[in-house]
C-alpha positions as CSV (number, residue, x, y, z in Angstrom):
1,X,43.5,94.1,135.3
2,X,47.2,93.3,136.3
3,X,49.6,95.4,134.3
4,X,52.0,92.4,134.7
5,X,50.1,89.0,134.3
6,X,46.7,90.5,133.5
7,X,44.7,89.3,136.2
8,X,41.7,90.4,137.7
9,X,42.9,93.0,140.8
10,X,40.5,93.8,143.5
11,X,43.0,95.8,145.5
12,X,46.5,97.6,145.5
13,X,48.0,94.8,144.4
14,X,47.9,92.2,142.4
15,X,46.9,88.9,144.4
16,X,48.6,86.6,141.4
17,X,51.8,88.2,140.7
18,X,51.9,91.0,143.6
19,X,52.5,94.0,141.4
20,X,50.9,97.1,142.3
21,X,47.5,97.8,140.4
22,X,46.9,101.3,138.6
23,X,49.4,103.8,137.3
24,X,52.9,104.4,138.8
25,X,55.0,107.2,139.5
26,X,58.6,107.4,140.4
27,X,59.2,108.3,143.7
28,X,61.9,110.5,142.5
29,X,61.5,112.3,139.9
30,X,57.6,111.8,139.9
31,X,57.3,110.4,135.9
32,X,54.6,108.5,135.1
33,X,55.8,104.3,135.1
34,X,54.2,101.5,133.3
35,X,52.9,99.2,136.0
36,X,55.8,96.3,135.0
37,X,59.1,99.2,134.9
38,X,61.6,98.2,137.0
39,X,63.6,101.5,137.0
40,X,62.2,105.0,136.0
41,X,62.9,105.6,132.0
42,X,64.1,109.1,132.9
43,X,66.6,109.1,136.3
44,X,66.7,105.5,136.5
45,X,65.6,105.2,140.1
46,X,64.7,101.7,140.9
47,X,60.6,102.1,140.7
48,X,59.9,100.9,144.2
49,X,62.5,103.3,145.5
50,X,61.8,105.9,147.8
51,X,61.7,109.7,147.4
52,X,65.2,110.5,149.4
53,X,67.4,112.0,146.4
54,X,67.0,114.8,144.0
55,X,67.7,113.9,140.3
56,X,71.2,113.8,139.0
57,X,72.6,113.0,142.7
58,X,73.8,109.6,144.5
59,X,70.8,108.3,145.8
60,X,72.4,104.7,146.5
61,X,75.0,102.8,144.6
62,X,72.1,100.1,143.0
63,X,70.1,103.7,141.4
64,X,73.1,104.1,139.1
65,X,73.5,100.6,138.0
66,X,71.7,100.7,134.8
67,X,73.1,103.5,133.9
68,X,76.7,102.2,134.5
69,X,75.7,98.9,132.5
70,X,74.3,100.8,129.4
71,X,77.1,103.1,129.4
72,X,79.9,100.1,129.1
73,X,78.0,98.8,126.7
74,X,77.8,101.9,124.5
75,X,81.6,102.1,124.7
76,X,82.4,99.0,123.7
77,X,80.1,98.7,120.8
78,X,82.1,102.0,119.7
79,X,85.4,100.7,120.0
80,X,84.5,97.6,117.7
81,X,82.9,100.0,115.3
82,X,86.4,102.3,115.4
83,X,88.6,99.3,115.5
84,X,86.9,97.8,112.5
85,X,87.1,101.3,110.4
86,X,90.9,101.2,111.0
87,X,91.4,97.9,110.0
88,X,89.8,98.7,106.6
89,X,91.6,101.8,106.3
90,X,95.0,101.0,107.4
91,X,97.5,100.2,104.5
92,X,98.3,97.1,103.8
93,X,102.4,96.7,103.4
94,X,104.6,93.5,102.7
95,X,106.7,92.5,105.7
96,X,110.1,93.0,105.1
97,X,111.2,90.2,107.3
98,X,109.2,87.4,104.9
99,X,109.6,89.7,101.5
100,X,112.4,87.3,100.6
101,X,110.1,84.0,101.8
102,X,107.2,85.5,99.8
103,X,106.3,83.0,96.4
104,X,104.6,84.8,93.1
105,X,100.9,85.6,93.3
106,X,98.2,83.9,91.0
107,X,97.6,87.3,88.6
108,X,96.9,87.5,85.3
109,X,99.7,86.9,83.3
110,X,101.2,89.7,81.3
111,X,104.8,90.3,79.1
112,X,107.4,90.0,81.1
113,X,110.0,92.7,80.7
114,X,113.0,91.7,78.2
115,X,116.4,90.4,78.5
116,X,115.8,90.7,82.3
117,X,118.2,88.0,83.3
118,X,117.2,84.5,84.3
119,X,115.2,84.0,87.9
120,X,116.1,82.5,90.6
121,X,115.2,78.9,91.5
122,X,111.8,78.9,93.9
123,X,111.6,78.0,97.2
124,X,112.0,79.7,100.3
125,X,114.6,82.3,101.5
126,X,116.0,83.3,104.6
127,X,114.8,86.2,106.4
128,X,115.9,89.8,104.4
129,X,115.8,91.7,107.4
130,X,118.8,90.3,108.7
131,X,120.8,90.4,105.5
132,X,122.8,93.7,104.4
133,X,121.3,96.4,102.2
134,X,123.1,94.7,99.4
135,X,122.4,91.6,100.2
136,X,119.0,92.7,100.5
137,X,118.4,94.4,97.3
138,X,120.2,91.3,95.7
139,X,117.5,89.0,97.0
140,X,114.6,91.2,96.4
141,X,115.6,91.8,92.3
142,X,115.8,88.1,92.0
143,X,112.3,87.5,93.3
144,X,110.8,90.2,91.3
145,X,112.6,89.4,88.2
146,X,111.6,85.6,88.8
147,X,108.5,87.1,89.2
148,X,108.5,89.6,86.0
149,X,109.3,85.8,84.3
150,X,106.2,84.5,85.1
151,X,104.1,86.9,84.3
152,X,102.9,87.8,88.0
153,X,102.5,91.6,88.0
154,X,100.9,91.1,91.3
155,X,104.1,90.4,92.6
156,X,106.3,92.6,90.6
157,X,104.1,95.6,91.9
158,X,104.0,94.2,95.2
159,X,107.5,94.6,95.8
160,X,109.2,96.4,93.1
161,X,109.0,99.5,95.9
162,X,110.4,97.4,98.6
163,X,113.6,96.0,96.2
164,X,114.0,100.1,95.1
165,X,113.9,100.8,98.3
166,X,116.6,98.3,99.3
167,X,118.6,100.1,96.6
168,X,118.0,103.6,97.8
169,X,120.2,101.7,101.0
170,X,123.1,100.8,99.9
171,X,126.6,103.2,100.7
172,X,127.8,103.0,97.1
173,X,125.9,101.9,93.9
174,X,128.4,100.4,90.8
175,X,126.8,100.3,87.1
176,X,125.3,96.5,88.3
177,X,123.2,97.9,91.0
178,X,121.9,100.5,88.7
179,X,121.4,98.2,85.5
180,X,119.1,95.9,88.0
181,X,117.2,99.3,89.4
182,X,116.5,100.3,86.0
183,X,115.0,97.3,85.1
184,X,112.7,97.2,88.1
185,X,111.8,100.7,87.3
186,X,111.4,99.7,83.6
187,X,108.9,96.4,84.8
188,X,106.8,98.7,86.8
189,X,106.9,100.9,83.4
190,X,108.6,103.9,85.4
191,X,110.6,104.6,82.1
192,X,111.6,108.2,82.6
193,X,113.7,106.6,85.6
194,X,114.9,103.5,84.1
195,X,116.7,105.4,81.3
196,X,117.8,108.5,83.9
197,X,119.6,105.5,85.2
198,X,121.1,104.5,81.9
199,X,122.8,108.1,81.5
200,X,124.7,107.9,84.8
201,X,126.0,104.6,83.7
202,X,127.3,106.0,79.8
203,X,128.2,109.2,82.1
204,X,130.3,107.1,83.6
205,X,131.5,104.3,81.4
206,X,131.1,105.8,77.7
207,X,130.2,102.7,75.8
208,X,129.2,100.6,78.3
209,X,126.7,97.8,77.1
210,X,124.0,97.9,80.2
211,X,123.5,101.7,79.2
212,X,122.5,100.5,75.7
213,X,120.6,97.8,77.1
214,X,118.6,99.4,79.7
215,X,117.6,102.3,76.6
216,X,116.6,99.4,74.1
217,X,114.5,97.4,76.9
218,X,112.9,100.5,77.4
219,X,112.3,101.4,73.9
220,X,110.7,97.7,73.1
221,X,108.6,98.1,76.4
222,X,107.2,101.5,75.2
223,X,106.5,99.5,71.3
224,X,109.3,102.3,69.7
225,X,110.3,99.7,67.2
226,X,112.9,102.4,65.3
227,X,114.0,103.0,69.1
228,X,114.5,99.5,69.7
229,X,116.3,98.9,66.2
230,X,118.9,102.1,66.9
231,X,119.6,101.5,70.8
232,X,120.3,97.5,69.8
233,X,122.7,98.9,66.8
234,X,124.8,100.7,69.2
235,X,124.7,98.1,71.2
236,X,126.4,96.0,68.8
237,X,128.7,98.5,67.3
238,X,130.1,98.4,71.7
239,X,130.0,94.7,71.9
240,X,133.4,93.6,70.7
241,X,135.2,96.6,72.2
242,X,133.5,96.6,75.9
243,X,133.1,92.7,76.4
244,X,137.1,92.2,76.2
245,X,137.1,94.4,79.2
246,X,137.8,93.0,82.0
247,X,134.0,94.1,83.6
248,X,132.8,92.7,86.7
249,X,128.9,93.2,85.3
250,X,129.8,92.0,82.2
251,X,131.4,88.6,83.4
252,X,128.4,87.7,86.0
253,X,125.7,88.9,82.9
254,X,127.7,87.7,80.0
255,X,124.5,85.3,79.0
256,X,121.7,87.8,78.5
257,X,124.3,90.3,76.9
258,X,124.8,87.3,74.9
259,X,121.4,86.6,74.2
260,X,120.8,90.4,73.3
261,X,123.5,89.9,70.3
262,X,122.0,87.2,69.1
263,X,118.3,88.4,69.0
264,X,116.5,89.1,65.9
């Protein structure tokens, strides 16, 4: 019987689909074929081919075909399997050209941080990367305290890094730029920096009310109600004394400082 159609064979070959009847050997390497290979499973010699070349040398250019055609197929299987790994792998970072284009999330609400200033109106921003570090940091602190607002710790996370980062930046930082890092360290509940930050400002301005306001944000965060109750005291024995001085911070935050005083 044909190997190939399974026809009756009287001869060498078969008379319905001419292949040759019986057991097959390459001419090459001498393995044993099935009567319908093509090429020989082991040197890949095509299996009508004759016996000219040892194995493992250039017999003709069609003997290595197969061989060339599984290899490229092998690669390039593995370089979607390594490009997909690193895909899953690689870190995923916000872009710092859309940061400041980039709306709150949809996370689970939570507390927003207190007395954190009001947010900015939404909508979209101009590219940050072309904007100076301070104009940078400035954008960035408004999104993620608009953020904080709503409740979006996706967002705050997000880019809390990127706005401290921003600050990290800048040639000179005043007591403003450090009363809005300490906040963003205080919303991302990095307290031990927040209030590190509140020392350099009463280090440098005894008295000064963002020193007692950054403490007491950080004292409500952390649910130290006796903390809370002392830091806001002080901040009220420094009220009538600092906010007659004539404070750059204190005139473009004179509402929450207001709205600190008058808090129960």
């Amino acid at each position: 019987m044909c190997g190939s159609c399974g026809a009756a064979v009287t001869g060498r070959f078969c008379s319905s689909c001419g292949a040759a009847a019986g057991p097959r050997s390459c001419a090459r390497c001498h393995t044993e074929l099935s009567a319908q290979a093509r090429f020989c499973h082991r040197c890949g010699a095509p299996a009508g081919a004759a016996a000219g070349a040892a194995p493992g040398t250039a017999a003709s250019p069609n003997a290595r075909t197969p061989w060339i055609v599984a290899g490229a197929i092998i690669l390039v299987g593995m370089g979607g399997i390594l490009a997909l790994v690193a895909k899953e792998n690689r870190p995923v970072a916000p872009d710092m050209a859309n940061a400041g284009n980039a709306g709150p999330g949809s996370a689970a609400a939570a507390p927003a941080a207190p007395f954190a200033g009001p947010g900015v109106p939404a909508g979209r921003a101009p590219d940050i990367s072309q904007m100076s570090p301070k104009e940078r940091f400035a954008r960035l602190n408004d999104r993620v305290m608009q953020a904080a607002e709503q409740g979006d710790t996706t967002f705050v996370g997000n880019f809390t890094p990127m706005a401290l980062g921003a600050y990290a930046q800048l040639d000179t930082v005043d007591i403003d730029s450090r009363y809005h890092a300490a906040m963003l360290h205080a919303g991302v509940k990095d307290y031990p920096a927040a209030l590190a930050l509140a020392d350099t400002i009463a280090a440098e301005s005894p008295g000064n009310l963002f020193a007692d306001l950054i403490r007491a944000t950080v004292a409500h965060a952390r649910g130290d109600d006796p903390g809370f109750r002392r830091e806001r005291a002080r901040f009220l024995q420094h009220f009538d004394t600092e906010i007659a001085k004539p404070r750059a911070e204190y005139q473009e935050h004179r509402a929450v400082l207001d709205a600190f005083r008058t808090s129960s």
